[in-house]
N, C-alpha and C positions, 0 to 999 in steps of 0.2 A: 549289522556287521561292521567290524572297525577294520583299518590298515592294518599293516602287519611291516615291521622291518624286516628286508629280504637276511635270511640266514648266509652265515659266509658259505654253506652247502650249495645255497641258491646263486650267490653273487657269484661261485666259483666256476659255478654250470653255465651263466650266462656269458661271462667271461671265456670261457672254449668255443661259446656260439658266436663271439664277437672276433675271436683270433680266426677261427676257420684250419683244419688241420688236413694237413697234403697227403700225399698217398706214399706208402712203405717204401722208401731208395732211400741210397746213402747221397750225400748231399756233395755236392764240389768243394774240392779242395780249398783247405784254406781254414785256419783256427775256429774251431769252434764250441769251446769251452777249453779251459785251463788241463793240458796235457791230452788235449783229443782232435786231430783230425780227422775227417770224412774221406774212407776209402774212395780208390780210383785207380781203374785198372785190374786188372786179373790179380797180382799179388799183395792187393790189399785183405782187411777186413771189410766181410759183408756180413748185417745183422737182418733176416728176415722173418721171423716170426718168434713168440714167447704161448707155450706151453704149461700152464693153462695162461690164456689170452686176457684173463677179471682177476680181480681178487676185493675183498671187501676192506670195508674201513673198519681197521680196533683188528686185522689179520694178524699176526705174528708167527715166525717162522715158517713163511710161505716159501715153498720152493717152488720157483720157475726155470723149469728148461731153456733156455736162450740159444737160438737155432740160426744158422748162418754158415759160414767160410772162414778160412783165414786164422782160425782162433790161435793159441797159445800157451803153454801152459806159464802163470802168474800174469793173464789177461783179468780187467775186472769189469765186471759191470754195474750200467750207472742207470740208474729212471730221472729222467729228463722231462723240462720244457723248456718252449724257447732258449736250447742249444745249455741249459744250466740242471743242475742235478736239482732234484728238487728234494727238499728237506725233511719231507712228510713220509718219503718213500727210504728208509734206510735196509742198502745195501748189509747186510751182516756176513756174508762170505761169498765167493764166487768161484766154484769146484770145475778144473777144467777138467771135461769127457775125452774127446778131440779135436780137431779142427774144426769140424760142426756141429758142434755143442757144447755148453756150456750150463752149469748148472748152479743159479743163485738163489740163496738164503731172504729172504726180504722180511723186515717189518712194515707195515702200513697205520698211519699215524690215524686213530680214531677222527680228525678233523680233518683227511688229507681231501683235495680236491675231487668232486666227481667227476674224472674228467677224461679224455684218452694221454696218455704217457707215450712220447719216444724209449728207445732201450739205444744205450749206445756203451760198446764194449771198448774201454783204455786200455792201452797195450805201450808198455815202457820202450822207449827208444823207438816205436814203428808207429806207421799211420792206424786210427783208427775208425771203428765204422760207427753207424747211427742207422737205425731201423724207426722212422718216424710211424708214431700212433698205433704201435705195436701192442700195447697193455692200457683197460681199462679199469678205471674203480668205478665202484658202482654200489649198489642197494641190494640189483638184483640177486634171489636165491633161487637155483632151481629145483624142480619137482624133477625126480624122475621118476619115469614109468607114464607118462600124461605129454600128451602135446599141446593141450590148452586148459587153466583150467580155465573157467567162467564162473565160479559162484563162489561167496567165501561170505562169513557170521565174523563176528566181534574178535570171536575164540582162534578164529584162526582157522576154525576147521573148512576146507574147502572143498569143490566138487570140478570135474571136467571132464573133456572127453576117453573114456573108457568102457565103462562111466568108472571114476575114481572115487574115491575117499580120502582126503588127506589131515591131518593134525600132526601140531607141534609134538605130540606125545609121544601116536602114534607109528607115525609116518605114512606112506601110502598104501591101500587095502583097494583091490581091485573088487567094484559092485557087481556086475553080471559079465558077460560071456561077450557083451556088443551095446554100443547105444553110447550117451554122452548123458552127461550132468548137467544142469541150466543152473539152479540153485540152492543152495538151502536154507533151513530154518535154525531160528538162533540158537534153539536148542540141540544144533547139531542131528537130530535126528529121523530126519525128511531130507530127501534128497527128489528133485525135481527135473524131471527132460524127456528122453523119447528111447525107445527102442522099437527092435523086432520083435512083433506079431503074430500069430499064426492068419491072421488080416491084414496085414500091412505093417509100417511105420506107427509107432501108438504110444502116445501121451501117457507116462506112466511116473509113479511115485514108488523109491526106494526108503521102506523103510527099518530100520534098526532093529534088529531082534536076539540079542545075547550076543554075538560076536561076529555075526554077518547081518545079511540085508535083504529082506522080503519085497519082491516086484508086487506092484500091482498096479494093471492099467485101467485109468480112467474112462469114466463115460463117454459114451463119444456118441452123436446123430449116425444113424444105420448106415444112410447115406453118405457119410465119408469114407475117403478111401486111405486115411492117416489122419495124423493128431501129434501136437506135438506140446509140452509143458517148457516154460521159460523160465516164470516167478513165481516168489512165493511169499506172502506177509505170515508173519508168526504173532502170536497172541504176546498182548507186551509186557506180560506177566510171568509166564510161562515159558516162552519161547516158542513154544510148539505150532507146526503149523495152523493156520484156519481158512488159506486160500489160495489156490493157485490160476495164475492165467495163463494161457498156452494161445492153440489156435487147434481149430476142426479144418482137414484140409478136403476139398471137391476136382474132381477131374472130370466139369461138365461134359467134355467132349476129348478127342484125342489130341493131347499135345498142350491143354492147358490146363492150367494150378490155380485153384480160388481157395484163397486162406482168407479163416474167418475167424473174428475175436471171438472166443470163450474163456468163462471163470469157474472153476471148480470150488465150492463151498464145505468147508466141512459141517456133515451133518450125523454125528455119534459117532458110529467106527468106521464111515461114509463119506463118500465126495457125489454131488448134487452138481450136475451140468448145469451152469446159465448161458444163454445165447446173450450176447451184448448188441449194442444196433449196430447199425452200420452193412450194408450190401455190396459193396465193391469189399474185394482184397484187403482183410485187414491181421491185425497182428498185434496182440499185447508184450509188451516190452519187460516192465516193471509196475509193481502193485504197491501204494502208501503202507503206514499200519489200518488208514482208516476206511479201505479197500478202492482205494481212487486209482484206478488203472490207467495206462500210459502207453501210446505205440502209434502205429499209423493206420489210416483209411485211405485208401486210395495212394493221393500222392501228396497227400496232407497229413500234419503230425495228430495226433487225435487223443485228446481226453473222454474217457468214462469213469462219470463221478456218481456214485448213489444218491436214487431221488426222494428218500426217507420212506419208502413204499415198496420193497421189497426188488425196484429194476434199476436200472442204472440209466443215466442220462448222457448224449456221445455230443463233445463241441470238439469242431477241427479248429487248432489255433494258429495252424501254422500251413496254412492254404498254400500252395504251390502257387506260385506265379512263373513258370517257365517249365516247360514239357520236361520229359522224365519219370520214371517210376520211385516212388519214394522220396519226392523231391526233400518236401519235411518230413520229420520222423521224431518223435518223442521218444526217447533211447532209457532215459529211468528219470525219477520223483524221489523227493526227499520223503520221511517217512509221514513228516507233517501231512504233508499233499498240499504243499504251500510255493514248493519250487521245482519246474520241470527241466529237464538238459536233454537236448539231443543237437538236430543240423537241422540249419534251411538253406538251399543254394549253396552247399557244400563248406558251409560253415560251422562252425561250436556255436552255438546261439544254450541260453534258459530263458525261460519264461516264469515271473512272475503272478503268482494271486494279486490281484488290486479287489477288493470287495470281493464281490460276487463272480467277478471277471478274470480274464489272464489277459497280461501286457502282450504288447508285440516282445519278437521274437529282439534277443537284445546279445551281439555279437561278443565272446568271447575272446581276448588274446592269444598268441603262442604261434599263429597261423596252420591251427587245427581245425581236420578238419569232421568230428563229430567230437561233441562230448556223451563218456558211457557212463557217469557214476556223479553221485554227489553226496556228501557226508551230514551228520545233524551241525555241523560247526560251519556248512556252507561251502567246504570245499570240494572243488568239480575236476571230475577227473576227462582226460582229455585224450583222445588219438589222431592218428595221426594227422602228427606236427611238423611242419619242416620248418626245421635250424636256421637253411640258407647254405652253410656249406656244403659240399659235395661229397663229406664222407660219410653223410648219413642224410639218407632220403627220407626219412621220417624218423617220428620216435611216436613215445607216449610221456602226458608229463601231469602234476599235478596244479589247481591256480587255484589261492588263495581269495578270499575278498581281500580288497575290492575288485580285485579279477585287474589286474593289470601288468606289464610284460615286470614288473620289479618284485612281483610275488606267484612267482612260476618257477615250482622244481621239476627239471626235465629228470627224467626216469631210465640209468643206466642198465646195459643188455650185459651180453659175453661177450663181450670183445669182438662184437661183428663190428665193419668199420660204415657198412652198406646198410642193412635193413635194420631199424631201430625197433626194443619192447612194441608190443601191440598188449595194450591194456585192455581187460573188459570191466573189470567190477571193481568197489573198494566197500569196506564194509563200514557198517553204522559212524564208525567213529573217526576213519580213517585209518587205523592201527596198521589194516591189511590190504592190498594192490595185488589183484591178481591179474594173469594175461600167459603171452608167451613170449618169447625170445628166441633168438638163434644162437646154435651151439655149435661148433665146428661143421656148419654146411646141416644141419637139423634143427629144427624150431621143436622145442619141448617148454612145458610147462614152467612156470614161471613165478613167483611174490616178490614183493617190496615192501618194506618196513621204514615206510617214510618220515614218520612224524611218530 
């Protein structure tokens, strides 16, 4: 894996995380920028919110609402940083509604920063207002109809909670009646996760059949009382599914939950249950192409690798040293089954193959704190991250090799200013970043088109 020079996208994101950006007032009197004072007082301007609150890079004629007090008619408004217009965001008209609201024209420069924008409204001959970290730019695209997805292929096409169906082509197709999506196969046409049962919660696969989607749940021990599918490796020819890991769930007694790793094999037009080891609480994560299964044991992160003899063999590599449930946790595997990403002690840690073996647990930047995804090019996807400023308690972001704070794109929301992207998955190549975000006070479905 070689360096990487940070992109001006990246240098621009770190740059907002280094300024730190205050909360939505209009600021004290007194110049600040060429023909704009900061209201004060009742009979000034007051600028407090922008309608839609994102908008993307390469947008053009984007109309935003610009909402406040005070306004005017031949008011104009301005996208801002540090108190100066910025260049990347051009102004094209600004239509006064009335006093509180205002309605502007905007282009967004295909290079403009990802970053949060002030809106601050000029007004000829009278004081003017400034609505700080009002508008952001961002990557994010949302899904709607879904409030998470969690699985996405090469193509784009992804899966989430509904259970959904989503593509570039298509757009979104709702699967069944209840239940969520966990993955799918790169041929698009296996969808993987759980539903309702006439026995319970139950590990089931959606699959494609002329223009909808045929349920059907997998094997499961008599003795559970749920089951539920995660992942799924695809044949690397084909696409098509050939294995999924989930979990068999047991409620030995009242009040408690023993989840156990299981792999579904395809066998003709068939899935074949395998028990994996392991006797305490366990959970498969993510599955290589070359079926090296990835999750926890206990409170240990846990690989199961095939022993060339038909069963699988379980090494914890990432041992808990301090109480806690899930202390480590193996979260997903590159397709090699050569590099693993998850947390230990509430960190983004991967772990490397060295021979036969896997390294210790080896701390990622961002101050994140799991990594959910890793790409064949090596890059690992990360959540929650905190910036440091106070206008956003976390995010999600993407880090480059050699994994260090100068090759890390943090991953823009809807203009929430407080709870940042929560990413789950990126596909093979990186193309695609799925997760969710918040939307005017609702977290719905969510991609990014990073790289």
């Amino acid at each position: 894996m070689t360096s990487r020079t940070p992109s001006r996208r990246t240098s621009a994101r770190l740059l907002v995380v280094a300024l730190g950006i205050g909360a939505c007032t209009t600021t004290e009197d007194g110049p600040v920028s060429p023909g704009l004072q900061a209201a004060k007082g009742g009979g000034g301007i007051t600028v407090t919110a922008a309608d839609p609150a994102f908008g993307n890079q390469g947008e053009s004629g984007k109309q935003v609402r610009v909402l406040g007090s005070g306004f005017a008619n031949g008011d104009q408004a301005s996208w801002q940083r540090n108190g100066v217009a910025d260049p990347k965001i051009q102004v094209l008209s600004t239509q006064f509604v009335n006093s509180s609201e205002l309605v502007a024209t905007i282009n967004i420069a295909p290079d403009a920063s990802l970053a949060f924008y002030d809106i601050a409204v000029l007004s000829p001959g009278r004081k003017g207002g400034i609505g700080t970290t009002l508008f952001e730019v961002t990557q994010a695209t949302a899904v709607e109809g879904t409030s998470l997805i969690r699985g996405v292929n090469e193509n784009g096409e992804m899966t989430g909670i509904g259970p959904v169906f989503w593509s570039p082509s298509g757009g979104l197709e709702i699967v069944a009646a209840s239940g969520s999506g966990w993955d799918i196969s790169d041929d698009g046409l296996t969808l993987v996760g759980g539903n309702e049962s006439p026995s319970g919660n139950a590990a089931v696969t959606w699959t494609r059949s002329g223009t909808g989607w045929v349920e059907s749940v997998l094997p499961r021990d008599p003795a559970a009382t749920a089951g539920h599918a995660v992942a799924v490796a695809s044949d690397p020819t084909t696409g098509a599914a050939i294995a999924i890991g989930g979990i068999d769930t047991y409620t030995p007694k009242r009040n408690t939950v023993l989840r156990l790793a299981r792999l579904w094999l395809r066998s003709g037009a068939t899935w074949q249950r395998v028990v994996l080891p392991g006797t305490s609480s366990a959970f498969v994560n993510d599955l290589s192409a070359n079926l090296i299964a990835v999750g926890y044991v206990g409170t240990g992160a846990a690989v199961w690798e095939p022993d060339g003899v038909g069963g699988w063999t379980l090494t914890v590599i990432g041992p808990a040293t301090s109480v806690g449930p899930k202390f480590a946790e193996a979260r997903a595997v590159n397709r090699a089954g050569t590099v693993i990403v998850g947390v230990l002690n509430s960190v983004a840690v991967y772990w490397q193959r060295v021979g036969s073996t896997w390294s210790s647990a080896i701390a990622l930047p961002g101050g994140c704190g799991t990594a959910t995804g890793i790409d064949e090019l090596g890059r690992i996807l990360l959540r929650s991250c905190s910036l440091g400023p106070s206008w956003r308690t976390f995010t999600s972001a993407v880090v480059e090799p050699p994994y260090s704070s100068a090759t890390i794109t943090f991953l823009g929301g809807f203009g929430d200013r407080t709870d940042g992207p929560q990413a789950w998955a990126m596909s093979s190549q990186g193309t695609w970043v799925v997760g969710s975000a918040k939307l005017k006070n609702s977290t719905i479905g969510a991609y990014w088109n990073v790289f």
